[in-house]
VEXDREN-2710 file (C-alpha; in Angstrom, 1 decimal):
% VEXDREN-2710
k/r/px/py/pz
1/UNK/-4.2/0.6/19.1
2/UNK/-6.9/-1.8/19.9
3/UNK/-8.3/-1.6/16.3
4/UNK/-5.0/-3.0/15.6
5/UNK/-4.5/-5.5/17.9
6/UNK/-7.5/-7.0/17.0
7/UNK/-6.8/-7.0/13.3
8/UNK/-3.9/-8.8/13.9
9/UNK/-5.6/-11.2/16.1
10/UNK/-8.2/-12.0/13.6
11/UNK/-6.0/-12.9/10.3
12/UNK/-4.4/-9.6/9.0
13/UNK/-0.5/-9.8/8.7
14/UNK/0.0/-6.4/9.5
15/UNK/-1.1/-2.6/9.8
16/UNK/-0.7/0.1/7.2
17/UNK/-1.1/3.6/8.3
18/UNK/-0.8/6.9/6.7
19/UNK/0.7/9.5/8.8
20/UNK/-0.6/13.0/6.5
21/UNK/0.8/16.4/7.0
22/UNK/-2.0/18.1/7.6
23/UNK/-3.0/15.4/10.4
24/UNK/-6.1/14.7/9.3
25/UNK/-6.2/11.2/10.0
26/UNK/-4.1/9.7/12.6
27/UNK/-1.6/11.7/14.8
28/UNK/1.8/11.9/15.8
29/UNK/0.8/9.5/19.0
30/UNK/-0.8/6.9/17.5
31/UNK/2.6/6.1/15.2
32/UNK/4.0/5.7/18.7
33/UNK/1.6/3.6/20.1
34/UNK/0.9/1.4/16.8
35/UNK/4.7/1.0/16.5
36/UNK/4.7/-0.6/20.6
37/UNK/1.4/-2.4/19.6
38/UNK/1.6/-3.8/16.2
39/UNK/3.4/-7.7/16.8
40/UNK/3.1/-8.2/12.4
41/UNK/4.6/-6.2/9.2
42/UNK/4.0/-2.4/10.2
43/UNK/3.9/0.1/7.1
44/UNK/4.6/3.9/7.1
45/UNK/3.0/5.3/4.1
46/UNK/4.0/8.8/3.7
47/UNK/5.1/11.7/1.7
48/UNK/8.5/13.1/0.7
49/UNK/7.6/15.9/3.3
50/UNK/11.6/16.6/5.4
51/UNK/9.1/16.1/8.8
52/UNK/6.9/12.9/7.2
53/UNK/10.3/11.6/6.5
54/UNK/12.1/12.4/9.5
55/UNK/9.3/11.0/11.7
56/UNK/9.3/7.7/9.5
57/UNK/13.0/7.2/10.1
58/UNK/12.6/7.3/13.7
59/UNK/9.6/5.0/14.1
60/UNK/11.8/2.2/12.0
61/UNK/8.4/0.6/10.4
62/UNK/9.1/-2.7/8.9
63/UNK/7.7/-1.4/5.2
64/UNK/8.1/2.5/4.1
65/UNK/5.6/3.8/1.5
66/UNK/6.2/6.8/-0.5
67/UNK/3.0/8.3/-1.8
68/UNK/1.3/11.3/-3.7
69/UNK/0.1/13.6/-1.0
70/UNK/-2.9/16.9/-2.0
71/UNK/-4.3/18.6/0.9
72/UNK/-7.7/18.8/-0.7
73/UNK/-8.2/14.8/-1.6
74/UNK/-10.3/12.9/0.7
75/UNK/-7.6/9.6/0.0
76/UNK/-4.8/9.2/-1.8
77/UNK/-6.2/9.2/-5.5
78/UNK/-3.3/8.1/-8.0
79/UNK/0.2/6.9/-8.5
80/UNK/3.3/8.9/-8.0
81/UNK/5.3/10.9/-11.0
82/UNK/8.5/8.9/-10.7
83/UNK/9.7/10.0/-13.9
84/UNK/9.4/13.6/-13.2
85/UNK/10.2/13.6/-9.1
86/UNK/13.1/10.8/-9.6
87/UNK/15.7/13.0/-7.6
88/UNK/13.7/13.6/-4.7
89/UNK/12.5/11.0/-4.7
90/UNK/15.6/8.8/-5.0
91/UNK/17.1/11.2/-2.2
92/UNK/14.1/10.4/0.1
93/UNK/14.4/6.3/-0.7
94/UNK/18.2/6.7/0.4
95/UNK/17.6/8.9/3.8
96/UNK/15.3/5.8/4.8
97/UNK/17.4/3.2/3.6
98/UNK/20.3/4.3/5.7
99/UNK/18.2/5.1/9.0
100/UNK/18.0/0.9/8.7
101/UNK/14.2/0.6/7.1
102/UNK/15.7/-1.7/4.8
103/UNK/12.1/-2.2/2.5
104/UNK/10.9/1.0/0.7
105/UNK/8.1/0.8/-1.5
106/UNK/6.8/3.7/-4.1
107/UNK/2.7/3.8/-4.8
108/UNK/2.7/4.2/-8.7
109/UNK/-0.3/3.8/-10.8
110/UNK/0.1/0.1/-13.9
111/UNK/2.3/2.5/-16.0
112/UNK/5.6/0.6/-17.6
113/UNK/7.2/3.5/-17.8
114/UNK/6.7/4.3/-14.1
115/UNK/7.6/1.3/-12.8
116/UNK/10.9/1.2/-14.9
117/UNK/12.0/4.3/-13.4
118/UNK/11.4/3.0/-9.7
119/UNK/14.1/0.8/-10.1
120/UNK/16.4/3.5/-10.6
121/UNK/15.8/5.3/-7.3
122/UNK/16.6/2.0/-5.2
123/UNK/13.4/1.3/-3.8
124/UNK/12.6/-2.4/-3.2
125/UNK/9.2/-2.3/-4.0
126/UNK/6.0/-1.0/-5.5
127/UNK/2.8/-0.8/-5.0
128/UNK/0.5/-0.4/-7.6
129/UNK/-2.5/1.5/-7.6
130/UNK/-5.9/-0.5/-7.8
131/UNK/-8.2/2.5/-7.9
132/UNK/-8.8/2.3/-11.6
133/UNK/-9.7/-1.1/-11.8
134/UNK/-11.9/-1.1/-8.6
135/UNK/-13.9/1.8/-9.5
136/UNK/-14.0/0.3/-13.5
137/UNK/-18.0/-1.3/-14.0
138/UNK/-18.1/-5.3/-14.1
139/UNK/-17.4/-6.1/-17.8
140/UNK/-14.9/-4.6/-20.6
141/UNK/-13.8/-2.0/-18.4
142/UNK/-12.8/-4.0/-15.5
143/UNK/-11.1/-6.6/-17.4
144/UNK/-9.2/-3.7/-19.6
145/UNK/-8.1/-2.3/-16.2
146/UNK/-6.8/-5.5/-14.9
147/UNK/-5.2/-6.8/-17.5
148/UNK/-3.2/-3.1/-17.2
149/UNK/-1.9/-4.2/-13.8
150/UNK/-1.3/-7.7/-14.8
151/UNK/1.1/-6.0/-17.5
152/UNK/2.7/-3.7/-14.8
153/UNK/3.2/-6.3/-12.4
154/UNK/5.1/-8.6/-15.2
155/UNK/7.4/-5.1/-15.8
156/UNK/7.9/-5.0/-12.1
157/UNK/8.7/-8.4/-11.4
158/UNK/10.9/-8.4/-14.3
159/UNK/12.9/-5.2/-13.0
160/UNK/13.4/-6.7/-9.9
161/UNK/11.1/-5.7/-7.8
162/UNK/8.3/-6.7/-5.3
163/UNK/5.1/-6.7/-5.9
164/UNK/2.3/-5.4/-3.6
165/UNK/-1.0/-3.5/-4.7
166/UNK/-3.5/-1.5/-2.8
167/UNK/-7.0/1.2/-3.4
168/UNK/-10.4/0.0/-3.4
169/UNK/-9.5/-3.8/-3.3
170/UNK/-12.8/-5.1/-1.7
171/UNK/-14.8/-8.6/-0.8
172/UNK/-16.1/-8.6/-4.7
173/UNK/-13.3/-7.3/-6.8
174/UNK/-10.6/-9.6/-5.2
175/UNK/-10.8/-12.4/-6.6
176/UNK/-11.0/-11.4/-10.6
177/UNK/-7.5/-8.8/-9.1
178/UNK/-5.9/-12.5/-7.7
179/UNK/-6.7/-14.5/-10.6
180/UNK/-5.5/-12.2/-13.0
181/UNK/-2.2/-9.8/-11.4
182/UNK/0.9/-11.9/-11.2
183/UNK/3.6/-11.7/-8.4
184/UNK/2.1/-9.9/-5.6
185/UNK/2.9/-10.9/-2.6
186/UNK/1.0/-8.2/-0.4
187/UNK/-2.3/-6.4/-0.9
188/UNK/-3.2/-3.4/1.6
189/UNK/-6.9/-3.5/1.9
190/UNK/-8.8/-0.8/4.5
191/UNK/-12.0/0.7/3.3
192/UNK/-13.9/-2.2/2.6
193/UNK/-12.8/-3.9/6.1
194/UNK/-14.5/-1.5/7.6
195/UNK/-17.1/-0.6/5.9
196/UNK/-17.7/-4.3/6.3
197/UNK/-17.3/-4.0/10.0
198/UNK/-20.1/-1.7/10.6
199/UNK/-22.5/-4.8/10.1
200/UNK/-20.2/-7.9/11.6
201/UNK/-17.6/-6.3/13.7
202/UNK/-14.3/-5.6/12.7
203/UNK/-12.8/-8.9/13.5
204/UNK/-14.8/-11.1/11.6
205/UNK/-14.0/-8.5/8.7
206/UNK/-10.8/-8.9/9.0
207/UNK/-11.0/-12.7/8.7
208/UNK/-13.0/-12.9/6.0
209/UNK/-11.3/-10.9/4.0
210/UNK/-7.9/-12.7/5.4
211/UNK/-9.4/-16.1/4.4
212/UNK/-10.3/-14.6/0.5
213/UNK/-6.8/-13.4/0.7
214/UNK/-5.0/-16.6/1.6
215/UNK/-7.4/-18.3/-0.3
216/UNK/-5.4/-17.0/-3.0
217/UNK/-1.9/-17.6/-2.1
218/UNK/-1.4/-13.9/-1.1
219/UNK/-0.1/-12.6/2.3
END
């Protein structure tokens, strides 16, 4: 809770957290006490799980973030099959629309195809998967992969949807992302903050990286 409070104090515009089944990370408490403590945009990212859900409907986060969920991966490591899990999917997006979370986004990796189907289960939002492009070597390969989202984000956009983006986003990478990825008006960004924050602190990671953000027109 204090991690929180002073990210918030020192430039971010909200907290994402990742409740898993398996509790790895945080636990049931903390969504209580980060839901009494976070004052910015708070968003639940979870998995299609009947408790996952049920626990995000009663915390009423301002964002809801459906995600790929393996018991064996470290962090979440691609996009969501939208095409093949539409129905549950589509079901889960409802449950939390009518329990009054009234922005659902779905984490999908810069796939046209993927993104087109979003729309069709009612969610608001995605957010695109960044891993590709942040672990891609300076050069062809990065610019290949970030032309990839710039493509997706122009699909999103034009079905209707907003844009945010998240994965490996860091101090180095953000501004070739932000030059080049139209339409996103969010970027979730944690690794790097506090990796960073081993060496100046956590607030003045958070600021810098709030200033690069802004700096770039992005929330």
């Amino acid at each position: 809770m204090e991690a929180a409070r002073l990210c918030e104090a020192s430039g971010a515009d909200g907290i994402v957290f990742h409740l898993r089944e398996d509790r790895r990370h945080i636990q049931d408490h903390d969504v209580v006490g980060l839901k009494q403590a976070v004052r910015g945009k708070l968003d639940f990212e979870l998995s299609t799980n009947e408790e996952m859900v049920s626990i995000c409907c009663a915390t009423h986060p301002d964002l809801a973030t459906l995600v790929p969920e393996k018991r064996e991966e470290i962090t979440t490591e691609g996009g969501l099959d939208v095409i093949r899990h539409q129905n549950v999917l589509s079901d889960t997006v409802d449950r939390l629309h009518q329990s009054g979370i009234s922005e659902v986004a779905l984490f999908v990796d810069p796939d046209p195809d993927q993104i087109r189907a979003v729309r069709d289960t009612g969610a608001s939002a995605i957010e695109l998967h960044t891993g590709d492009f942040a672990n891609a070597p300076a050069g062809e390969e990065q610019l290949h992969e970030v032309q990839k989202l710039a493509q997706a984000a122009d699909v999103g956009h034009e079905c209707g949807l907003t844009i945010h983006a998240g994965h490996g986003l860091d101090y180095d990478n953000y501004g070739l992302f932000a030059r080049s990825v139209p339409h996103v008006c969010e970027v979730s960004i944690g690794f790097a903050i506090v990796a960073r924050s081993v060496f100046v602190g956590i607030g003045a990671a958070v600021t810098e990286m709030a200033q690069l953000v802004k700096g770039h027109n992005v929330s």
